[in-house]
VOBA-472011 format. One line per 4 residues: for each residue x, y, z of C-alpha. Coordinates in Angstrom, 2 decimals. Example, Ala and Ser with C-alpha at 12.3 -4.5 7.8 and 13.67 -1.06 7.14 Angstrom:
REM residues 2
12.30 -4.50 7.80 ~ 13.67 -1.06 7.14
This chain:
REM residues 226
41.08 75.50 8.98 ~ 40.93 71.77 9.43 ~ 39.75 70.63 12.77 ~ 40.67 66.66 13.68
39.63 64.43 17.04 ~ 42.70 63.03 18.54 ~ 42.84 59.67 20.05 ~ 41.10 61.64 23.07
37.67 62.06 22.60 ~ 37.25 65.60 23.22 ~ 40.17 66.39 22.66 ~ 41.33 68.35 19.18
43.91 68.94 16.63 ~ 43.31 72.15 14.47 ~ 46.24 73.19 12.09 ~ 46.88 76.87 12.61
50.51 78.48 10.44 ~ 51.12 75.17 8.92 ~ 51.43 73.70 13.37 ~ 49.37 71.04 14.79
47.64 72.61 17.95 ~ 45.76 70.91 20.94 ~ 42.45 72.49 21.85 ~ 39.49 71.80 23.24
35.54 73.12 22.71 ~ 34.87 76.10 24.94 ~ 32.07 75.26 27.43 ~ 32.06 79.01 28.18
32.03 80.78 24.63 ~ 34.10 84.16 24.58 ~ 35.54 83.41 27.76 ~ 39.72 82.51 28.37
40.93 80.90 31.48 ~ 44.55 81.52 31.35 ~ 45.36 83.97 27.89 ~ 44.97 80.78 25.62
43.92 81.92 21.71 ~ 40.12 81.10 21.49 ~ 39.28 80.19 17.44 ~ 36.24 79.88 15.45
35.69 77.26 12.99 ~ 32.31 76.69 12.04 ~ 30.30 78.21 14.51 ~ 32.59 75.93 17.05
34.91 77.84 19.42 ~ 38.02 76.04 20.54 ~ 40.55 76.72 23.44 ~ 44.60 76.04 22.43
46.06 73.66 24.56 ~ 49.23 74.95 25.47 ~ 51.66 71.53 26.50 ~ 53.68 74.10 28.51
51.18 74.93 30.97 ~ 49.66 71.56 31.10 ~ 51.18 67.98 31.72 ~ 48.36 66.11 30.05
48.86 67.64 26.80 ~ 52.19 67.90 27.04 ~ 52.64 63.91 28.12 ~ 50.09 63.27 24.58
52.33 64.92 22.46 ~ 55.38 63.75 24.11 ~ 53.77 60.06 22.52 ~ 52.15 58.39 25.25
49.60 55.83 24.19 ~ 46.90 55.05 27.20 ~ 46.30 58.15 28.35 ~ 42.99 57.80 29.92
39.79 58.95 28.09 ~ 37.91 61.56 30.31 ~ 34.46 62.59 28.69 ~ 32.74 59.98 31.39
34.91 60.29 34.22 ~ 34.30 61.82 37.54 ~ 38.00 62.61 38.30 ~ 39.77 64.03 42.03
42.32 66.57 40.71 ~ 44.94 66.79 43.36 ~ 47.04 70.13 42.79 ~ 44.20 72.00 40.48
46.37 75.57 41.03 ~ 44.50 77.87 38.93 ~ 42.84 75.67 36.66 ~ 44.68 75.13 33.38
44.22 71.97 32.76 ~ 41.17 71.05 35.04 ~ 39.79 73.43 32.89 ~ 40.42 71.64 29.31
39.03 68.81 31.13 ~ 35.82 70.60 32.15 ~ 35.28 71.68 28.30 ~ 35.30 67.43 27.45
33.69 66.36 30.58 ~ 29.96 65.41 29.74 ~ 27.97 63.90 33.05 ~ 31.30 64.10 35.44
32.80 66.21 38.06 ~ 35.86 67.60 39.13 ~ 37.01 67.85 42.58 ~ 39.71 70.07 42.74
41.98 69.98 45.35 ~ 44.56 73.00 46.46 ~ 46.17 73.95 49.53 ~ 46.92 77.63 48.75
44.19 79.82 49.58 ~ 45.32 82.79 47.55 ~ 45.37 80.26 44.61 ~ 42.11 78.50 45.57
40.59 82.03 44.98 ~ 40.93 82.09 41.60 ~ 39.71 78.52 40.91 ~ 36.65 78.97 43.04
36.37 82.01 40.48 ~ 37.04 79.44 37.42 ~ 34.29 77.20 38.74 ~ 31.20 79.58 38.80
31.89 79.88 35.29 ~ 31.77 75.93 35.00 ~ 29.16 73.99 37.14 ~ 31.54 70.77 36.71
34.65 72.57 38.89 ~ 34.04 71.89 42.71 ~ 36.54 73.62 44.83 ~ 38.61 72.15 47.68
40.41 73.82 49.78 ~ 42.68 71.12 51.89 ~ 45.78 69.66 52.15 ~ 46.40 66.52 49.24
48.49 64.58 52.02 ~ 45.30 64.18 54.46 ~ 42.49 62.83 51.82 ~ 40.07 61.78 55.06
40.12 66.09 55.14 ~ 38.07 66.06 52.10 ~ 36.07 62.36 52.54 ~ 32.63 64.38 52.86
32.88 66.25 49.51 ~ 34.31 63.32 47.46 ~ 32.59 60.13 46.13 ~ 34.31 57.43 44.23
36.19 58.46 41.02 ~ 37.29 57.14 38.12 ~ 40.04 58.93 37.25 ~ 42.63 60.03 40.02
45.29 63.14 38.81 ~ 48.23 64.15 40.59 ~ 49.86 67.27 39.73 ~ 51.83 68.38 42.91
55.06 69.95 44.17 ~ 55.60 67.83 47.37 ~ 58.50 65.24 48.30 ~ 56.49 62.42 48.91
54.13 62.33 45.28 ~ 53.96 58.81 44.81 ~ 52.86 58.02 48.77 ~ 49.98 61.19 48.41
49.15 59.68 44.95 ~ 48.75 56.04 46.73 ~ 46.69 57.41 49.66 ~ 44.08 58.73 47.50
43.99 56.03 45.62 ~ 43.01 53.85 48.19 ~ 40.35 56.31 49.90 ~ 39.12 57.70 46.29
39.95 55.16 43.24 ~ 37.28 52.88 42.21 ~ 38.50 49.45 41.54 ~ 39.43 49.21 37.90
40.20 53.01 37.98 ~ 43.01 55.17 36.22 ~ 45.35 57.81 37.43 ~ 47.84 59.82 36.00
50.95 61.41 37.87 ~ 53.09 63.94 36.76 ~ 56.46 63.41 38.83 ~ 58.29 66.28 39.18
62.08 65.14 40.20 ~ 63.37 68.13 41.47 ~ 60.96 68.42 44.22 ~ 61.74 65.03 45.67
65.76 65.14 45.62 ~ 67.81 66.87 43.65 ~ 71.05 64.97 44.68 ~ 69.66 62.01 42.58
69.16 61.80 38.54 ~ 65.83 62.36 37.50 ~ 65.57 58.59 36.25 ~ 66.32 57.68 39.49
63.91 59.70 41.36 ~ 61.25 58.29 38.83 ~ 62.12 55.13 39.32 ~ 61.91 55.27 43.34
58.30 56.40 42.84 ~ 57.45 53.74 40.25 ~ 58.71 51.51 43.20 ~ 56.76 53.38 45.81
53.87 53.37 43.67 ~ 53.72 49.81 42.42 ~ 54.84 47.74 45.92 ~ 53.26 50.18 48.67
50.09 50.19 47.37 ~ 49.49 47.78 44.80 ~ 48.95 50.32 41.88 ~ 50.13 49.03 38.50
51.97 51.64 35.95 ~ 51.01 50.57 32.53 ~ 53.24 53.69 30.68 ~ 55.50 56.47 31.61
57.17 58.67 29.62 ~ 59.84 62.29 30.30 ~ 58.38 65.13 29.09 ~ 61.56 67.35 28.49
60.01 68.69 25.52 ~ 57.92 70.71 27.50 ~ 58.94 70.53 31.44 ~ 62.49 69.54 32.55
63.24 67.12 34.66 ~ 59.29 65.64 34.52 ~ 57.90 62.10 34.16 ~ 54.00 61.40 33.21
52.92 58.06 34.71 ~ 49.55 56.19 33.76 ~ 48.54 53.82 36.81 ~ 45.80 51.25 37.09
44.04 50.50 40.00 ~ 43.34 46.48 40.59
């Protein structure tokens, strides 16, 4: 089986039934987070990436070009859930941390149980629209992700920014349209964020892309941070 780096360091592309798959190294050998195959190749076991479960993979394979790289980043996870993709990022994170916030207890169980598996994982249990909540766990990041079901994602997105994002920083935002207005088109509603985004707080998207490949209705945006 052939095993290639993608343009994300850390990231992989093995070719499994004649398919290019995403995957990742497993920090936690033997061990599956959310029923993902787990494959050996050379001593080396990997993690599939499954783009329907996760909006970074699926926004790399949907083409976008400046995705951020992540193996030195200490990144705020806003909307962590269970841990799909926070937990493909812990397998390529090196020195950083994760700060994962949720609002769900119930959920927030099962990530605090994902992150005594993996050191880099710190749990939050708070609310992504009040950042001050969580100002004594969080230092400056480098990499700001957004992956929430709320009306108002761009202005939550924005507000961390400005309490979390380091000058210089990235972020990435997965807009989901339907949970902002369904009376509008979806390139509307990502186009009112963009707006939102861009003159409310001074953030600069450098790519967006829809993912309807994998998730309906869903944009990716890549912001910089002046």
């Amino acid at each position: 089986m052939k095993v290639k780096e993608t343009m994300i360091e850390g990231m992989y592309q093995l070719k499994i039934d004649q398919k290019n798959r995403l995957a990742t190294k497993n920090k936690v050998p033997g061990t599956n987070v959310y029923g993902e195959r787990l494959i050996k190749v050379e001593n080396e076991e990997y993690r599939l990436w499954d783009p329907f479960r996760s909006k970074f993979a699926a926004a790399y394979l949907s083409g976008m070009k400046l995705l951020p790289q992540l193996k030195a980043k200490n990144i705020l996870y806003l909307g962590v859930s269970t841990g799909t993709t926070p937990s493909h990022f812990s397998d390529i994170l090196e020195d950083g941390f994760i700060y994962g916030v949720e609002f769900s207890p119930k959920v927030m169980r099962k990530f605090y149980r994902l992150a005594e598996q993996r050191p880099n994982l710190i749990p939050i249990l708070a609310d992504a629209r009040r950042p001050e909540e969580y100002s004594s766990y969080v230092f400056d990041v480098d990499l700001l992700y957004q992956d929430v079901s709320q009306p108002e994602q761009a202005k939550i997105f924005g507000r961390n920014a400005q309490e979390y994002l380091k000058p210089g920083g990235e972020g990435i935002i997965a807009i989901k349209s339907q949970s902002i207005d369904v009376s509008l088109e979806p390139e509307e509603v990502f186009s009112k964020q963009m707006s939102i985004l861009e003159n409310n707080f001074g953030l600069k998207v450098i790519e967006h892309s829809k993912i309807d490949a994998y998730e309906k209705k869903h944009a990716v945006m890549i912001i910089k941070k002046e």
